[in-house]
C-alpha positions as a Python dict, from the first residue, in 0.01 Angstrom:
ca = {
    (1, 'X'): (0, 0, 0),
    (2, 'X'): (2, 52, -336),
    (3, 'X'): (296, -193, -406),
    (4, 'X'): (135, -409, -235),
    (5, 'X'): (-199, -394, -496),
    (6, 'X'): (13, -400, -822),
    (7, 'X'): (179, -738, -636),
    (8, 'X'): (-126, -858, -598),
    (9, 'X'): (-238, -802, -994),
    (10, 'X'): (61, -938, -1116),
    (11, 'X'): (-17, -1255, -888),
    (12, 'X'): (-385, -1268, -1020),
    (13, 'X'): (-281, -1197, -1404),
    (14, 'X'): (-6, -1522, -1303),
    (15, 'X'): (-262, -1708, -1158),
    (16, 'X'): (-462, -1678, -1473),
    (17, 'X'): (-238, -1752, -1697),
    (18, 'X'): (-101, -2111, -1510),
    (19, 'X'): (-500, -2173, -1482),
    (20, 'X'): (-537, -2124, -1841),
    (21, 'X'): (-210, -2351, -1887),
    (22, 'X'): (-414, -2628, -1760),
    (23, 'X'): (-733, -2605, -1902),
    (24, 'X'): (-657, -2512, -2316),
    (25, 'X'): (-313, -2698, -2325),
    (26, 'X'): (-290, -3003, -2087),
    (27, 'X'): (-610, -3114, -2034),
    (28, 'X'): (-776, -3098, -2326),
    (29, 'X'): (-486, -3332, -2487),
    (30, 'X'): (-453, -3518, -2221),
    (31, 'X'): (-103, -3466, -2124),
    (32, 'X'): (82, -3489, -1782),
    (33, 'X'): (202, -3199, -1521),
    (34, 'X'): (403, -3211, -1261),
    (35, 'X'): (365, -3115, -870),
    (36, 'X'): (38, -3074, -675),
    (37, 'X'): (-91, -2949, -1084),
    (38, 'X'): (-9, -3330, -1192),
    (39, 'X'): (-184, -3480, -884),
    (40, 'X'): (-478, -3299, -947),
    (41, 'X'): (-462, -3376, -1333),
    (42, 'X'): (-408, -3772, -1250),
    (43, 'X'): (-703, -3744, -1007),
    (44, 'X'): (-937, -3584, -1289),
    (45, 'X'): (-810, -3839, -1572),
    (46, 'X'): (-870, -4152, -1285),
    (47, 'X'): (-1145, -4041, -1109),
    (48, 'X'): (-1311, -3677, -1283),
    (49, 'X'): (-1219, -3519, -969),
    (50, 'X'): (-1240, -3109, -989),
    (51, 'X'): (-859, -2986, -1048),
    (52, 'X'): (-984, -2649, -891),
    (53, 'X'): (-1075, -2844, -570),
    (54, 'X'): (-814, -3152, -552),
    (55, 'X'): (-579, -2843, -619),
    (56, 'X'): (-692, -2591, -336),
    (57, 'X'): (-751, -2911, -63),
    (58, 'X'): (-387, -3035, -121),
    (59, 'X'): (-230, -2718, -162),
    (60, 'X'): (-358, -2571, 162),
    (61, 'X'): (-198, -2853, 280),
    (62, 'X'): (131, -2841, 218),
    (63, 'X'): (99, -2468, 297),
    (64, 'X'): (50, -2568, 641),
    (65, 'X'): (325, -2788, 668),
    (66, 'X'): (597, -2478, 531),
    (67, 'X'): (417, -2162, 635),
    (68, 'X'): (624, -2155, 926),
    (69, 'X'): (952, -2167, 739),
    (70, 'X'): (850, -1851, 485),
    (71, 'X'): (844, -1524, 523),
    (72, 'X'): (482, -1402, 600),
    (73, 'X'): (433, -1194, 309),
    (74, 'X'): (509, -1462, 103),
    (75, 'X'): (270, -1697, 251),
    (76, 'X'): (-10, -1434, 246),
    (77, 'X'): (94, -1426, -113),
    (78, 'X'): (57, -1749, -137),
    (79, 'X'): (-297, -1821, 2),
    (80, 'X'): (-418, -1556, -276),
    (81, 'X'): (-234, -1711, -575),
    (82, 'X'): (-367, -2063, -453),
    (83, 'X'): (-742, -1903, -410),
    (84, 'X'): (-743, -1730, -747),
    (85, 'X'): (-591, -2023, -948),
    (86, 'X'): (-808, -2244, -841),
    (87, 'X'): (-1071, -2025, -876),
    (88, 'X'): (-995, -1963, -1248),
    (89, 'X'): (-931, -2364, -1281),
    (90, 'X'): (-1263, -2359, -1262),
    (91, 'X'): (-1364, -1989, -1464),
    (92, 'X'): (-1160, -2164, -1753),
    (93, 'X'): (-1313, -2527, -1722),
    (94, 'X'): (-1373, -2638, -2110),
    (95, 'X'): (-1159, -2368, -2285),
    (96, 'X'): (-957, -2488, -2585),
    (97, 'X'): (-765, -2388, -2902),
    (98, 'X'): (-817, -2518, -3258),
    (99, 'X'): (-480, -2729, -3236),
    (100, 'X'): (-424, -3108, -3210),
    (101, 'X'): (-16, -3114, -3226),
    (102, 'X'): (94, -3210, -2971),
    (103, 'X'): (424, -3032, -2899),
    (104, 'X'): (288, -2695, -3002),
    (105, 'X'): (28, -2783, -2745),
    (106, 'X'): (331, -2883, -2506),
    (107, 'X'): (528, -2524, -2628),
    (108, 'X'): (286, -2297, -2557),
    (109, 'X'): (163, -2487, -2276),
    (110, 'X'): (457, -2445, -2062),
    (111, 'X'): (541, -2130, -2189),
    (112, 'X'): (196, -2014, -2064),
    (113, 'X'): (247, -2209, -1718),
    (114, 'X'): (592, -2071, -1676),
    (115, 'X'): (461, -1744, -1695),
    (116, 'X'): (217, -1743, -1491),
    (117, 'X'): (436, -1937, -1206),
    (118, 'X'): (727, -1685, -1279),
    (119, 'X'): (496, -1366, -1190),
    (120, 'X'): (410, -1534, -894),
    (121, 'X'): (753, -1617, -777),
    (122, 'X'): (861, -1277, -875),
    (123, 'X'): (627, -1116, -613),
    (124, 'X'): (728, -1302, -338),
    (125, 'X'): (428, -1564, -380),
    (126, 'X'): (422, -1917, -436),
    (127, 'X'): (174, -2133, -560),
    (128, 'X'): (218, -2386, -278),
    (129, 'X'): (262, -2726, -430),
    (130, 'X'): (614, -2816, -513),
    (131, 'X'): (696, -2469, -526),
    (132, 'X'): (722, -2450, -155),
    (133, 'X'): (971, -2745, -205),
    (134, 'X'): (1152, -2569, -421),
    (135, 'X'): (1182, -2253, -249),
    (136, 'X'): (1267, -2472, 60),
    (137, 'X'): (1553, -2626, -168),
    (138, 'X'): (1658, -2268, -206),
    (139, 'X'): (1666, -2192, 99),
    (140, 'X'): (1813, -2450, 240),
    (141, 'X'): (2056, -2596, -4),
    (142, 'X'): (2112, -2281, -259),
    (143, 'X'): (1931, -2485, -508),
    (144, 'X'): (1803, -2285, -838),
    (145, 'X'): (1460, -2281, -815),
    (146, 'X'): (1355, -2316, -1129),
    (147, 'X'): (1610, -2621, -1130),
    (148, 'X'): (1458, -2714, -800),
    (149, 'X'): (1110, -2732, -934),
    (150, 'X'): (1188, -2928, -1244),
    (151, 'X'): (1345, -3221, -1043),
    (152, 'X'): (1024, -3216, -810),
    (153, 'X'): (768, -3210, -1134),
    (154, 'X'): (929, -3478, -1330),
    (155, 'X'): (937, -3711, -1074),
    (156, 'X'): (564, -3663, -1040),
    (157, 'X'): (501, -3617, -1391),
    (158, 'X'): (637, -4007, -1392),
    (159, 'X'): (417, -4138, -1249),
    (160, 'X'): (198, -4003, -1505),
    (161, 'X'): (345, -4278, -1754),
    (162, 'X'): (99, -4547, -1641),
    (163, 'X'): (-254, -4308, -1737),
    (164, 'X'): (-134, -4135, -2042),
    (165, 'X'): (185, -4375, -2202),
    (166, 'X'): (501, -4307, -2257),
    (167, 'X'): (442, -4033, -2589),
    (168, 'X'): (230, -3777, -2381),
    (169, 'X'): (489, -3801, -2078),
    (170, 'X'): (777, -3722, -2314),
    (171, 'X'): (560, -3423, -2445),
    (172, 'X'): (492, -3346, -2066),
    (173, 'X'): (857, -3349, -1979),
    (174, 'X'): (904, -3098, -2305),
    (175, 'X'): (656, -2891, -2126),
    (176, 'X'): (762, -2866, -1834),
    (177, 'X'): (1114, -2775, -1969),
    (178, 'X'): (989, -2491, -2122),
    (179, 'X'): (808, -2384, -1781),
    (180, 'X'): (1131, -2419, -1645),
    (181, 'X'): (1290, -2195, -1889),
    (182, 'X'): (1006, -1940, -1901),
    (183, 'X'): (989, -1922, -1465),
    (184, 'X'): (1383, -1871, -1512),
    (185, 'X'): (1325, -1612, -1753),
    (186, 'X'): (1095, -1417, -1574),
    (187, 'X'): (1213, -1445, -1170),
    (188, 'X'): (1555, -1331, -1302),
    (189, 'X'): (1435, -1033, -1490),
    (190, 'X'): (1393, -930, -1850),
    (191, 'X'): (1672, -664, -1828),
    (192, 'X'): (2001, -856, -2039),
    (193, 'X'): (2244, -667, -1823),
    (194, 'X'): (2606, -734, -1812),
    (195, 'X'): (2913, -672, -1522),
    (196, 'X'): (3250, -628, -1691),
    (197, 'X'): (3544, -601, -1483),
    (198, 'X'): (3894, -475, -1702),
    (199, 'X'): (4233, -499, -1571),
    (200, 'X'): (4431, -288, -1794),
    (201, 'X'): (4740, -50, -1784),
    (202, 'X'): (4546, 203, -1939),
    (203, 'X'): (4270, 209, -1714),
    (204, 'X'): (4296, 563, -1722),
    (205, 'X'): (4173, 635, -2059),
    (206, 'X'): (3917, 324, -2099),
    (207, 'X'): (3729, 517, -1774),
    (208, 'X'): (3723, 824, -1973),
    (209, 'X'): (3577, 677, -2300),
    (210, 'X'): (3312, 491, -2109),
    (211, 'X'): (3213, 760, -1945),
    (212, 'X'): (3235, 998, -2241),
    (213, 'X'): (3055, 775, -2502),
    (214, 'X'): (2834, 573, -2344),
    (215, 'X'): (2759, 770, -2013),
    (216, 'X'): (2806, 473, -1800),
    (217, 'X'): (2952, 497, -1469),
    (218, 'X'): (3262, 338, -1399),
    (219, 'X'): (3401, 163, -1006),
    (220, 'X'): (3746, 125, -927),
    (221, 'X'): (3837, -154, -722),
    (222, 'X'): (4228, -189, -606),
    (223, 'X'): (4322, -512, -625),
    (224, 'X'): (4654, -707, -624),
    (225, 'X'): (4799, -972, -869),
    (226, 'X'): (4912, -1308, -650),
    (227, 'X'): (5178, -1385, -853),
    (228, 'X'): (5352, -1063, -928),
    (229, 'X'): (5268, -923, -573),
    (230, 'X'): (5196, -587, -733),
    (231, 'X'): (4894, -383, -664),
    (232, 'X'): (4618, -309, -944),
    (233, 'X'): (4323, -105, -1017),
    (234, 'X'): (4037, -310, -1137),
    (235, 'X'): (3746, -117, -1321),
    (236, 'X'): (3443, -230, -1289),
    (237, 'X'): (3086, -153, -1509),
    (238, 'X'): (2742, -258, -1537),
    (239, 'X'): (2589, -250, -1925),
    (240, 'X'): (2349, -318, -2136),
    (241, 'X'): (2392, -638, -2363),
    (242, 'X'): (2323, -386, -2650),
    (243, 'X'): (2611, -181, -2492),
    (244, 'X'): (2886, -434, -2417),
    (245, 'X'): (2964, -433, -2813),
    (246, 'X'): (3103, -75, -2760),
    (247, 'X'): (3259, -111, -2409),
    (248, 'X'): (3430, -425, -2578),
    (249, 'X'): (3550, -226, -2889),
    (250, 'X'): (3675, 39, -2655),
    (251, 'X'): (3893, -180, -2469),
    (252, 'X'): (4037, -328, -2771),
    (253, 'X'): (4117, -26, -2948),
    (254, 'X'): (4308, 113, -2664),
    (255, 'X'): (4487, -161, -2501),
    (256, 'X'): (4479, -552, -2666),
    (257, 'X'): (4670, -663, -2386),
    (258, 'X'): (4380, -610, -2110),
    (259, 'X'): (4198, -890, -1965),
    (260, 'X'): (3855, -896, -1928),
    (261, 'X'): (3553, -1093, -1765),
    (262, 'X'): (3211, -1094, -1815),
    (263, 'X'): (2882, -1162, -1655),
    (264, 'X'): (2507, -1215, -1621),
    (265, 'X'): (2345, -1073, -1402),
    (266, 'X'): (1973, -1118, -1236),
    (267, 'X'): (1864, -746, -1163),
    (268, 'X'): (2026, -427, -1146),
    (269, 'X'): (1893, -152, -978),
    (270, 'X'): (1997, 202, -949),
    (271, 'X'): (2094, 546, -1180),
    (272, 'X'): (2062, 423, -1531),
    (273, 'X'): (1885, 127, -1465),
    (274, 'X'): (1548, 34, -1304),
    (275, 'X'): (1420, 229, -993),
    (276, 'X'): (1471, 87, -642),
    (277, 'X'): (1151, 221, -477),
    (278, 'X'): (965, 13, -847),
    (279, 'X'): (1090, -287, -808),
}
């Protein structure tokens, strides 16, 4: 129960902050969006239509169509974050900021959009729109969401070209870009952990380092060279990107000869890292 309230926050404080996207970035200077957003935005540039409304009418929508092919938590999410930002579309109606450049305007437009999309996402919500799409992309074809959703918001952004010319919709596609990144940023976590696996002849003594100066734990996986035929014992450890300095100056002081690989990874969860039961 009580993950299920700080979900909900985070979805609310998300759903602000793509509401207030809209309304003190895009709007005001008249630049594009893409998805159900960019509908709605072509609809109030054409026609003065209410983005709040056009928004919530069109999203509940498509929710319809894909609620059947997501998880129900996620489309109980996703009937709150549609609720609450369209509810705020209209809260926010009129804000602005003192700025008339246009890419800073683009910058911190999708940086503020991507944010609040990214908390969303993160708690298992969506906010409907081309992010079901996307997450059906996912699902379905392995696609990147954050990949997936640019495709589908450029497209419509497009067909923005015809209300607001071809300089705003290069703008819009900088903005969305930077949604992209920012979404990216924040479904995959802020944690800028690293998995290094070492094949080395002196495994032996790298494990003991490891564990003596940084405290890290270290896995041994046995392994076996195609080539050679010969069986080998793979080590295996999960840093910090602060950390992998050390681990890397380890290695090299005892054995120049080892091979290493490294990685990025999304989350890690565990001893030493972030808390299962917090997540």
């Amino acid at each position: 129960m009580k993950k299920t309230g700080l979900d909900l926050l985070i979805i609310a404080i998300g759903a602000f902050a793509f509401a207030l996207g809209i309304n003190v970035f895009v709007i005001p200077h008249e630049l594009g969006e893409g998805g159900v957003v960019g509908i709605t935005i072509i609809l109030f540039y054409l026609f003065q239509w209410s983005p709040g409304w056009s928004s919530l009418i069109i999203n509940m929508a498509l929710l319809a169509i894909g609620y059947r092919l997501l998880p129900k938590k996620t489309v109980v999410y996703t009937l709150v974050a549609v609720a609450l930002h369209s509810l705020f579309l209209h809260m926010t109606e009129g804000w602005q900021v003192a700025s008339n450049d246009l890419m800073v305007n683009a910058i911190f437009g999708g940086a503020m959009i991507g944010f609040g999309i990214g908390l969303i996402i993160r708690r298992d919500g969506t906010t409907a729109g081309t992010v079901i799409i996307a997450r059906l992309m996912n699902k379905f074809w392995g696609w990147n969401i954050s990949y997936a959703l640019l495709v589908c918001d450029v497209l419509v952004a497009a067909c923005s070209y015809f209300i607001i010319g071809a300089e705003k919709l290069m703008f819009t596609i900088i903005m969305l870009v930077v949604a992209t990144k920012i979404i990216d940023l924040v479904t995959t976590g802020l944690n800028p952990q690293k998995s290094v696996t070492i094949i080395s002849k002196h495994k032996d003594e790298i494990a003991r380092q490891v564990n003596a100066l940084m405290d890290r734990g270290v896995t041994v996986v046995n392994g076996q060279g195609y080539y050679t035929q010969s069986s080998v014992d793979i080590l295996y450890v999960v840093v910090s990107k602060k950390e992998l300095a050390m681990l890397k100056n380890i290695v090299r002081a005892t054995d120049r000869d080892a091979f290493l690989t490294i990685h990025n990874l999304q989350d890690v969860f565990g001893k030493g890292f972030v808390d299962l039961q917090r997540s």
